[in-house]
C-alpha positions in Angstrom: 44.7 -8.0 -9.0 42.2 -10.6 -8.1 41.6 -9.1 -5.1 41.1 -5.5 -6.2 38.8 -6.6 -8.8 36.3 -8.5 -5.9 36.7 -5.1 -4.2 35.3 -3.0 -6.7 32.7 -5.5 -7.7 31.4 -5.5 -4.0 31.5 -1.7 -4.0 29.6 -1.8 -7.4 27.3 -4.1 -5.8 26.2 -2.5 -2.5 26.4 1.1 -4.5 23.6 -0.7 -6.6 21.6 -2.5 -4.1 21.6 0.9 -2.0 20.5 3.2 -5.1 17.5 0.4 -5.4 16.3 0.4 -1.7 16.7 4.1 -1.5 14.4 5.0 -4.6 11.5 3.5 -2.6 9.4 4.9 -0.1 8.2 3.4 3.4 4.8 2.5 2.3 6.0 0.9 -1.2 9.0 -1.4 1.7 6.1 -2.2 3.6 3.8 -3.6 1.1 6.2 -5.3 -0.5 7.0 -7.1 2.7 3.1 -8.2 2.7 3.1 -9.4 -0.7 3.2 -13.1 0.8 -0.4 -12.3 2.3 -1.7 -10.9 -0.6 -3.0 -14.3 -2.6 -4.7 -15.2 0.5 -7.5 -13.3 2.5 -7.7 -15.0 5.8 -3.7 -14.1 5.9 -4.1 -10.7 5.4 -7.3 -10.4 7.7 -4.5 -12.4 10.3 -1.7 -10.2 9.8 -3.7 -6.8 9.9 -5.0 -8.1 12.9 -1.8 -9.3 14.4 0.3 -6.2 13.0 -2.3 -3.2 12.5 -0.4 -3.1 8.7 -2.7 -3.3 5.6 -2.4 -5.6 3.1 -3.5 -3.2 0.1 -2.7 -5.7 -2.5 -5.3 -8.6 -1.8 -6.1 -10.5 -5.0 -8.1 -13.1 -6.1 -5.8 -15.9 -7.8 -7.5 -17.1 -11.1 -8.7 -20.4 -11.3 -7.1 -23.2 -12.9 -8.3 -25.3 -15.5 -8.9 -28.7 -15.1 -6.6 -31.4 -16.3 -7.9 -32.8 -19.8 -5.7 -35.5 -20.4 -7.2 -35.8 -23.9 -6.0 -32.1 -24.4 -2.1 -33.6 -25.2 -3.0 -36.1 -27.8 -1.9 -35.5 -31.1 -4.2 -37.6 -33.4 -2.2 -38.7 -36.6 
């Protein structure tokens, strides 16, 4: 019974992560398999370079505030 029940849950599975991966296109695959570049615009200039793929998704990450030790004080 065991058995059977790991049997459909892997066939549940791999019906589910197939429906996924087949719902997106080439393009959408391939930019998501830049998205490591995309917080870093030397990496992406280095990989279209190396690759001749284009990082579409290049962002700027916001900056981050500076630590205010006073900030975590509660004053009674």
């Amino acid at each position: 019974m065991q058995t059977l029940m790991f049997i459909l849950g892997f066939i549940a599975f791999c019906a589910g992560i197939h429906s996924c991966l087949l719902q997106r296109s080439d393009h959408e695959l391939e930019q998501a398999a830049l998205l490591p570049f995309a917080d870093d615009l030397e990496a992406a200039r280095n990989m279209t370079a190396a690759t001749g793929r284009l990082c579409e998704r290049v962002v700027t990450p916001a900056l981050e505030a500076a630590y205010d030790p006073d900030c975590y004080r509660l004053d009674a």
